[in-house]
Legacy VTK file of the C-alpha trace (Angstrom):
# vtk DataFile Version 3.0
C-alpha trace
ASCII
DATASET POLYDATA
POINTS 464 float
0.000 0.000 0.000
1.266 3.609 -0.493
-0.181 7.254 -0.836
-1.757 8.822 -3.985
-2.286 11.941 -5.413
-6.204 11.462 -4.965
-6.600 8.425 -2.574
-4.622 5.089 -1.718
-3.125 2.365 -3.787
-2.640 -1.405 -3.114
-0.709 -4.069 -4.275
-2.875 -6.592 -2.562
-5.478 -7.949 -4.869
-6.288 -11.407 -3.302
-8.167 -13.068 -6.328
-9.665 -12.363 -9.866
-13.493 -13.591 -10.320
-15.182 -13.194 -13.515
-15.415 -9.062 -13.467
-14.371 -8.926 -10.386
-11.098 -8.144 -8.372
-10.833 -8.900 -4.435
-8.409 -6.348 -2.232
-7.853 -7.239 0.667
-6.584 -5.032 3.695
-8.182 -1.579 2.540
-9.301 1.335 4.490
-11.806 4.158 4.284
-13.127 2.445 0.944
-17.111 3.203 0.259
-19.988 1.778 -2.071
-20.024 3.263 -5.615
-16.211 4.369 -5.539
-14.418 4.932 -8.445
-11.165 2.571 -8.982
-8.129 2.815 -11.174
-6.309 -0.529 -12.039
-2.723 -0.263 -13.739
-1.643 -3.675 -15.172
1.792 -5.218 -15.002
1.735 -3.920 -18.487
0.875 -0.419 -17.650
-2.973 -0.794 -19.328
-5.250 1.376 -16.934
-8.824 0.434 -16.184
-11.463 1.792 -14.834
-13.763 -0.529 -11.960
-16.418 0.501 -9.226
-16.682 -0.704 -5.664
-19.461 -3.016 -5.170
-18.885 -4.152 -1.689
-17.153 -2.751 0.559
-16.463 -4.321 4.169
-13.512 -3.876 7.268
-10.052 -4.435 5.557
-11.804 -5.899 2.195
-13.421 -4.035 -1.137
-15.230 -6.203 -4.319
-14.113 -4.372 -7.556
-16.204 -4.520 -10.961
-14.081 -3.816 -13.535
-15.645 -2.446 -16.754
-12.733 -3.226 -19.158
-12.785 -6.972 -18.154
-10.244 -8.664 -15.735
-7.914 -10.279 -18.805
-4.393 -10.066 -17.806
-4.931 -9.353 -14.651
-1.960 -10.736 -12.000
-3.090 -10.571 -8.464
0.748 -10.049 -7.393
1.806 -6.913 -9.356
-1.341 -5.192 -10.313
-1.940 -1.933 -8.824
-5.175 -0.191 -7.493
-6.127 2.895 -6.487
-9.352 3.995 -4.695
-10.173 7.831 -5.715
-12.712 8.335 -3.190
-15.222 9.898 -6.026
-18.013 8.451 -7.588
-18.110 7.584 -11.576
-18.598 10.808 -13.522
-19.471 11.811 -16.994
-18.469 14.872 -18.709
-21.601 16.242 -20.534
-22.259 19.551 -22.744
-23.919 20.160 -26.441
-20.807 18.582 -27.963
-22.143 15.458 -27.186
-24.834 15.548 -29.913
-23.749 13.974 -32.664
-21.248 11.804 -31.834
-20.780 8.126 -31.363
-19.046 6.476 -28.009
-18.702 3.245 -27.002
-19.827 1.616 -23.609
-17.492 3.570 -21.240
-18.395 6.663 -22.836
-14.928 7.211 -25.494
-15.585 8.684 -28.543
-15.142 5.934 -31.184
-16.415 8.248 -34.138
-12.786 9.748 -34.720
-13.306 12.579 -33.820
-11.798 14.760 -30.666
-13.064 14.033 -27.270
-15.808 16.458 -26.435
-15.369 19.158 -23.706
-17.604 18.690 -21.511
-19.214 22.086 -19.864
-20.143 19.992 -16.573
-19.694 16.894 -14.782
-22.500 14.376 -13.463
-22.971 11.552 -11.523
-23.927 8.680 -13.865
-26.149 7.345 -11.093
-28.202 10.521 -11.648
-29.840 12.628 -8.692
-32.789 11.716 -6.519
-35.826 12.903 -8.062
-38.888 14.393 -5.523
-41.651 12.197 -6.469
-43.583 15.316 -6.045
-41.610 17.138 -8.415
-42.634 15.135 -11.307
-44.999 16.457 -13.689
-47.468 13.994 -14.990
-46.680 13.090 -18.744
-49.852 13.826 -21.196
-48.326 14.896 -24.606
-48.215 13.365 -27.436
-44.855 12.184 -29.155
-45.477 11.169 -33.285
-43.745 7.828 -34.067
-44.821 8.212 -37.850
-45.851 4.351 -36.838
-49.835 3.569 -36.619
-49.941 1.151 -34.572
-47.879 3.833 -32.177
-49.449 6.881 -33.093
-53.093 5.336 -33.327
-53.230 2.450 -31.051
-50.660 2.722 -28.379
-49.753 6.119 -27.844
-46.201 7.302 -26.867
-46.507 10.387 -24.532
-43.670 12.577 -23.683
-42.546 11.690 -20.037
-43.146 8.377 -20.594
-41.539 5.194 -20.391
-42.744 2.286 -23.062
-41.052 -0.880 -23.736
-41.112 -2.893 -26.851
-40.852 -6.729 -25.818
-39.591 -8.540 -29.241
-37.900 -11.780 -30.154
-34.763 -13.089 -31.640
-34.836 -12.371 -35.732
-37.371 -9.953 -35.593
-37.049 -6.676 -36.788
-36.705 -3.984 -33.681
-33.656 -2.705 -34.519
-35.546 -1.735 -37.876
-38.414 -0.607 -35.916
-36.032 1.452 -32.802
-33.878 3.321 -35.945
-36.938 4.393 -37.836
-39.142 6.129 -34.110
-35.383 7.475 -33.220
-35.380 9.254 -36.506
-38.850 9.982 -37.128
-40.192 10.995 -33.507
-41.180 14.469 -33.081
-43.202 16.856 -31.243
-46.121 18.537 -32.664
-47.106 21.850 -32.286
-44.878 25.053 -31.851
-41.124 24.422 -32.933
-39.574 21.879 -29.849
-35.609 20.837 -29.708
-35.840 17.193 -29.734
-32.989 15.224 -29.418
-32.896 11.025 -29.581
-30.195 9.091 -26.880
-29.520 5.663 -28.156
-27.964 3.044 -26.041
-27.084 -0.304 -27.824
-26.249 -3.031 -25.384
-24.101 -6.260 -26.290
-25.562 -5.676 -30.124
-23.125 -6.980 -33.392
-20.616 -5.272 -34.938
-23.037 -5.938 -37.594
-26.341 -4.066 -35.930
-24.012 -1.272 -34.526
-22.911 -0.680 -38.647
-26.794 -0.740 -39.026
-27.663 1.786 -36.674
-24.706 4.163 -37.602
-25.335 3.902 -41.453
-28.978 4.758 -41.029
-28.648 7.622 -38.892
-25.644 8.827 -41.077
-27.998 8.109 -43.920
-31.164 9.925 -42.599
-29.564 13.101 -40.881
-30.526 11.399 -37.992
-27.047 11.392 -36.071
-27.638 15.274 -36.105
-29.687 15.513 -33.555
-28.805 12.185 -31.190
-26.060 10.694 -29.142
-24.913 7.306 -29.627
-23.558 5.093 -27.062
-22.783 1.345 -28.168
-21.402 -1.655 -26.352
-20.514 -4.616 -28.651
-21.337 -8.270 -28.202
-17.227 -8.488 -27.744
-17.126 -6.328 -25.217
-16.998 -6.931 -21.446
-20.472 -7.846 -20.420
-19.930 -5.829 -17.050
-19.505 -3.000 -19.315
-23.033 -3.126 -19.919
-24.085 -2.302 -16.467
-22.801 1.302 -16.905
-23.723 1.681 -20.586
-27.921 3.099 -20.059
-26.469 4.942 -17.010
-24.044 6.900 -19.496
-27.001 7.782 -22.112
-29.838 8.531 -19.005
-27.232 10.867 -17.475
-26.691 12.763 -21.156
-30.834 12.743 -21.673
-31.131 14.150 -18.548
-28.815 16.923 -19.002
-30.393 17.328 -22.217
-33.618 17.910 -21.040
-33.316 19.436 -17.403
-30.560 21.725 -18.899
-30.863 22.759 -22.203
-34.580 22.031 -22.465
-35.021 19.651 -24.972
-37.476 16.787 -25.387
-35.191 13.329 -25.494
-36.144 10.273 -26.454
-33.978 7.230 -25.023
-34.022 3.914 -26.721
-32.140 0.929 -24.769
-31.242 -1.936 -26.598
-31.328 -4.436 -25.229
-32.255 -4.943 -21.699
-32.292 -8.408 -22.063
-28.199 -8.429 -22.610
-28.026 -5.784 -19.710
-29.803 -8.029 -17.293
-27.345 -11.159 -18.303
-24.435 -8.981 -17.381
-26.235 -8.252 -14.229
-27.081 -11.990 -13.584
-22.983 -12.314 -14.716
-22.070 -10.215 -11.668
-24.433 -11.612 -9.267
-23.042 -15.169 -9.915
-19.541 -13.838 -9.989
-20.128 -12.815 -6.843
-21.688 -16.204 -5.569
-25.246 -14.502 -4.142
-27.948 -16.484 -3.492
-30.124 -16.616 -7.097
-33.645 -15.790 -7.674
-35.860 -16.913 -10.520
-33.761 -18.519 -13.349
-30.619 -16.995 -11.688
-31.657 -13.646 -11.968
-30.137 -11.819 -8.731
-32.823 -11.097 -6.476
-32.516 -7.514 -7.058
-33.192 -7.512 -10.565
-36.176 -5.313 -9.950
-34.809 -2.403 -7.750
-31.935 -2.700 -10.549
-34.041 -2.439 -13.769
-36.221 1.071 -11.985
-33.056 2.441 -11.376
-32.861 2.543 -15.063
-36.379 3.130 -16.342
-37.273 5.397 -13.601
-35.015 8.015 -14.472
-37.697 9.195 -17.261
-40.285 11.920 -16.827
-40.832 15.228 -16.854
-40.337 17.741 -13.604
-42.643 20.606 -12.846
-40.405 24.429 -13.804
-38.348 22.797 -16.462
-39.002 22.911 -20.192
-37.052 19.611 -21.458
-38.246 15.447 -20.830
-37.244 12.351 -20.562
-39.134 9.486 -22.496
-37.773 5.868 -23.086
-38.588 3.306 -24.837
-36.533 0.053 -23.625
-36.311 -3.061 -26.480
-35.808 -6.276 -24.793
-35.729 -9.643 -27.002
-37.825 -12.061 -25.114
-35.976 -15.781 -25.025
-37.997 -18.239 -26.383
-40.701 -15.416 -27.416
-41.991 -16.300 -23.584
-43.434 -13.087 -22.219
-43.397 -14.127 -18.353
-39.741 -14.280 -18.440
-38.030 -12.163 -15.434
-36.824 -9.455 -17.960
-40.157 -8.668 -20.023
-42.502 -9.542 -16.466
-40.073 -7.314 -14.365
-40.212 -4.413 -16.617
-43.698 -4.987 -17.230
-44.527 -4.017 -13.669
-42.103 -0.809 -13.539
-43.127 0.474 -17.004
-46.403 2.054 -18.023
-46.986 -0.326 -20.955
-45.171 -2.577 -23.404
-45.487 -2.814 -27.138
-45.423 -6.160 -28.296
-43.855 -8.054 -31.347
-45.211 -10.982 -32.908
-43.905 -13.995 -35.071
-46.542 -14.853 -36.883
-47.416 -11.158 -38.297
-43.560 -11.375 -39.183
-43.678 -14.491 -40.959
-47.149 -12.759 -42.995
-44.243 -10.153 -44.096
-46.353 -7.202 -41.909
-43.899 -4.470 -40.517
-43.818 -3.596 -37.760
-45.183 -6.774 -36.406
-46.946 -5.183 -33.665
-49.712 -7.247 -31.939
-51.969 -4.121 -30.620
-53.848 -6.555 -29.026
-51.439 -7.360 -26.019
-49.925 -4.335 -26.622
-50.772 -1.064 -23.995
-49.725 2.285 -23.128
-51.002 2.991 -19.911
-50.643 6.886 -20.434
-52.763 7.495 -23.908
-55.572 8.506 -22.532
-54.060 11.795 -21.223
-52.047 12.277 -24.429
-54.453 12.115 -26.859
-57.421 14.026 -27.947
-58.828 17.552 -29.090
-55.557 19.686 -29.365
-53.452 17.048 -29.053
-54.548 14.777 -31.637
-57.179 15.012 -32.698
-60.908 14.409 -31.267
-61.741 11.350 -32.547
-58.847 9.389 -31.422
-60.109 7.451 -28.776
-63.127 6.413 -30.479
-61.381 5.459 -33.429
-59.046 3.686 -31.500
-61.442 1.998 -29.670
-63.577 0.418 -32.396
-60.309 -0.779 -34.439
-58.896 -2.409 -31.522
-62.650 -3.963 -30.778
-63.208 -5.306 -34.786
-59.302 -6.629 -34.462
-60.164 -8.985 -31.525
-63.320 -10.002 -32.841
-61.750 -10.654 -36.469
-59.090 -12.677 -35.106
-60.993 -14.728 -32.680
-63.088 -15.473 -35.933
-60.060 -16.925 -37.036
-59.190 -19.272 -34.351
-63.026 -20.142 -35.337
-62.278 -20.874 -39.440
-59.591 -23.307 -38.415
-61.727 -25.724 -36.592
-65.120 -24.747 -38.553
-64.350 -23.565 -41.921
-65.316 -20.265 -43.392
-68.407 -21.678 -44.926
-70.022 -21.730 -41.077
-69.958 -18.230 -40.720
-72.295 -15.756 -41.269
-71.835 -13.024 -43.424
-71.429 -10.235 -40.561
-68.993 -13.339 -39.479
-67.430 -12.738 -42.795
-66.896 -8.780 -42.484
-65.081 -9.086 -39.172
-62.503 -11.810 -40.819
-62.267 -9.621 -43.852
-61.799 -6.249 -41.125
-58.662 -8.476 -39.508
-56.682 -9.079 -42.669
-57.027 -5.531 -44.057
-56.247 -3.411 -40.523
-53.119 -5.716 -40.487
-52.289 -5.220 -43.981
-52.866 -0.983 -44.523
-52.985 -0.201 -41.059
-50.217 -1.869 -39.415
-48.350 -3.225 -42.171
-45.852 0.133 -43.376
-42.503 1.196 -45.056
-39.388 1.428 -42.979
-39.296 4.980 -44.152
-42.515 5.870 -43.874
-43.858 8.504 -42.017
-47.423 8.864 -41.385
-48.946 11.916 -39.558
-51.269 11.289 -36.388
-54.052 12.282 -39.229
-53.504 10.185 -42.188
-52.952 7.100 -39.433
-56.892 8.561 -38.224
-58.143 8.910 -41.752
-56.943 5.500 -42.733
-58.731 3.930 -39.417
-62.039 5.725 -40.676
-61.464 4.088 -44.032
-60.982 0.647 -42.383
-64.503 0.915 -40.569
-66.098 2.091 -43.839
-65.821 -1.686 -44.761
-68.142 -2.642 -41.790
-71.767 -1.798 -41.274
-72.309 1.432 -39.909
-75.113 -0.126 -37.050
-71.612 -2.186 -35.866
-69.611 0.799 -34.809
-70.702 1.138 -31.188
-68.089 2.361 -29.959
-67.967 5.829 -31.608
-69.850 8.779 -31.375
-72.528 9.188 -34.345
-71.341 13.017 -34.237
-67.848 11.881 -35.604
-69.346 9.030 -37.598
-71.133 11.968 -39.954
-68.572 13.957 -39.686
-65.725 11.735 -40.570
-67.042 8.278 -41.931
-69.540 10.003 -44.584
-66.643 12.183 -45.482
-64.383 9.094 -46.483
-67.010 7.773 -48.315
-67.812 10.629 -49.923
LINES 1 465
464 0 1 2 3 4 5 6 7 8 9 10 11 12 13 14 15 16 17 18 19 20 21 22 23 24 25 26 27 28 29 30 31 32 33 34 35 36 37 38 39 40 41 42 43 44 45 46 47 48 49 50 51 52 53 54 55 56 57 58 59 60 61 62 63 64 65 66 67 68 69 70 71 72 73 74 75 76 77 78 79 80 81 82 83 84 85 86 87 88 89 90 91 92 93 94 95 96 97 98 99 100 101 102 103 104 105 106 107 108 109 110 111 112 113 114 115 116 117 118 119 120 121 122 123 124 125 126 127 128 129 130 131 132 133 134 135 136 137 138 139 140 141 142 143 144 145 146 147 148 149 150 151 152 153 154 155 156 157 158 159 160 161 162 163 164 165 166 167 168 169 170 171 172 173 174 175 176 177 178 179 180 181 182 183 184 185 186 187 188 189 190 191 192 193 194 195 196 197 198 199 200 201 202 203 204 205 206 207 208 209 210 211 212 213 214 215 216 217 218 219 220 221 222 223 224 225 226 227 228 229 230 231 232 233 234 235 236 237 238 239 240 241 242 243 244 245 246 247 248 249 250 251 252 253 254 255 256 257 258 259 260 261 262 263 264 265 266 267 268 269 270 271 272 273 274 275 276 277 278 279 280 281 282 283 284 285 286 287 288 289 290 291 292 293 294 295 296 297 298 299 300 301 302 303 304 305 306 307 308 309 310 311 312 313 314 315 316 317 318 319 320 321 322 323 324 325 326 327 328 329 330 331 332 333 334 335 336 337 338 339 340 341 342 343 344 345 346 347 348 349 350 351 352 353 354 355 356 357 358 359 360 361 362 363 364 365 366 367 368 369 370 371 372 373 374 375 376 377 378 379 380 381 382 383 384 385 386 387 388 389 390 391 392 393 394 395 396 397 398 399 400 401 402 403 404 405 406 407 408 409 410 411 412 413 414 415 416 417 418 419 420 421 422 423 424 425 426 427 428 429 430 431 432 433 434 435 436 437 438 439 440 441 442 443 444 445 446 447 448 449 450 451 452 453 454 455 456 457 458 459 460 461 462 463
């Protein structure tokens, strides 16, 4: 042991375990420090304290533990927490997981510091999200509204197209009304060389990269890098929003890799599993994340995510999807079989929710019709489709011809109404006006769910 500039260094790891380093015979060491590792071969890494107890600190290290030799590596406790240097210069640029600019160009200077834990928010300062964001998607826009503040996951599969689906709403979300800075945070976790070229060609491609920040941590990275990837991109949408008083949308992708690196830690650090050997924490873990969106009463700016998680085995009450489930205020779900009828996005509105859309939508937000229209699609959908489970064990030649509409209804919402381009971008109105054109098609004594003022006024002008 011997003095530093900022705090102490040791020569006493005591053992390497998965991302984790053991020193023994510390003092003064606390939760949530910031660590400095020098290798025999004079590499420096960064690392966090995870535990800390009398003469003994646990060490993640976020470059990975490779070459690591307990005897002659040095570490030094700075007694500060793990910062990130934010400022406008971040806009625009790509980083990777630690937050390095991997873009080549300079590193940014940063016109502040922050904790990338973020800062206790008063519940009591948060203002309650009601307005609208437009995807340009309508089975967003129309059937599962995002709203600004809010925080809406997409649960997906493996081979399905959400990285398609999170490039095109980063790109194509705006706010309506008077002229708002937006800006869009993305966050890829454990993704491919090959998605990362994805996401950085299309936003190259579309202007996109203009207006966002890019943060992406490779499959071949350290896994434990993962855990402070989201906390990286929150901390820049935050100072984004609170700050400089833009509206930010964060996309995280994927939460599913995150929480592996999380269950990686745990078992590295031999606690006590929960379900499928999830850490038992998992929870309180995942709302540190997706809690840090929202909007706070006196500032101008938000925070809205929308988390993609890839569901193993498509099974929806897996710890990741069910967890985030319960924190989040909806989920937007992706199916297989709409894939495999080439529909994109293959958004199931059915099982799909945003709990906020009520208070987003509307006259002066929307438009007034929205909820009805909404309402009676969803309603015709579920009936259509059940009517389908029906065919296959009745045939179509038992059904009556009302029967017959409904099946009819199913196939076409999915086709026009769901079913879009990858670059195209419908307004909250043409996604209405093509709803009203898809309940033209059944009879007008059906549509129970709307009020006959905005079935003369809007119904009678499509057909007309």
């Amino acid at each position: 042991m011997k003095g530093g500039s900022k705090g102490l260094e040791y020569l006493s790891v005591r053992e390497v375990s998965g991302p984790l380093l053991v020193v023994e015979g510390v003092r003064g060491v606390a939760y949530g420090e910031v660590v400095e590792i020098v290798t025999p071969s004079g590499e420096r890494r960064r690392g966090q304290v995870l535990d800390a107890r009398e003469n003994l600190a646990v060490v993640q290290v976020y470059e990975g533990t490779g070459g690591i030799d307990t005897s002659r590596t040095r570490v030094r406790f700075t007694g500060e927490t793990i910062k990130f240097g934010v400022g406008m210069d971040l806009v625009g640029r790509i980083f990777n997981g630690r937050g390095e600019p991997i873009d080549g160009g300079p590193k940014p200077i940063p016109e502040d510091e922050w904790d990338v834990h973020g800062a206790p928010l008063n519940p009591s300062s948060r203002e309650y999200p009601s307005e609208f964001i437009q995807t340009g998607i309508s089975a967003i826009d129309g059937m599962n509204t995002l709203v600004r503040g809010q925080k809406l996951p997409i649960f997906s599969g493996s081979g399905l197209p959400h990285n398609e689906l999170a490039a095109q709403v980063a790109r194509q979300a705006k706010v309506l009304g008077e002229e708002e800075k937006f800006a869009a945070v993305f966050c890829g976790m454990g993704i491919t060389h090959e998605d990362a070229s994805f996401f950085i060609r299309d936003f190259e491609r579309t202007g996109a990269l203009e207006r966002a920040v890019v943060f992406l941590n490779l499959a071949s990275d350290p896994a434990i890098e993962r855990i402070l990837t989201p906390r990286l991109g929150l901390t820049t949408a935050e100072y984004l929003a609170f700050v400089q008083g833009m509206h930010v949308l964060v996309i995280l992708l994927d939460m599913t890799n995150y929480a592996e690196a999380l269950r990686e830690l745990s078992a590295a650090r031999s606690e006590v599993p929960g379900r499928r050997g999830y850490p038992g924490y998992m929870y309180t873990d995942l709302a540190t994340i997706y809690e840090r969106a929202g909007r706070v009463k006196g500032k101008k700016g938000s925070v809205t995510q929308m988390p993609i998680l890839t569901m193993p085995g498509d099974d929806i009450t897996h710890p990741v999807p069910d967890l985030s489930g319960y924190i989040t205020e909806g989920q937007l779900v992706m199916e297989r079989e709409l894939h495999r009828k080439g529909i994109y996005p293959p958004i199931n509105v059915l099982p799909s929710l945003s709990r906020l859309m009520k208070d987003g939508i509307g006259r002066g937000k929307t438009r007034e019709d929205h909820s009805d229209v909404s309402n009676q699609l969803y309603a015709a959908y579920a009936e259509g489709r059940d009517l389908r489970a029906l065919v296959a064990v009745v045939g179509e030649e038992a059904l009556t011809e009302r029967d017959k509409k409904y099946l009819e209804f199913a196939d076409a919402f999915e086709r026009r109404f769901v079913n879009q381009g990858r670059d195209e971008d419908r307004s909250i109105d043409r996604t209405l006006d093509l709803g009203w054109e898809l309940l033209g098609m059944l009879p007008e004594d059906e549509l129970t769910r709307v009020d006959p003022k905005f079935i003369s006024k809007y119904l009678h002008r499509k057909a007309g």
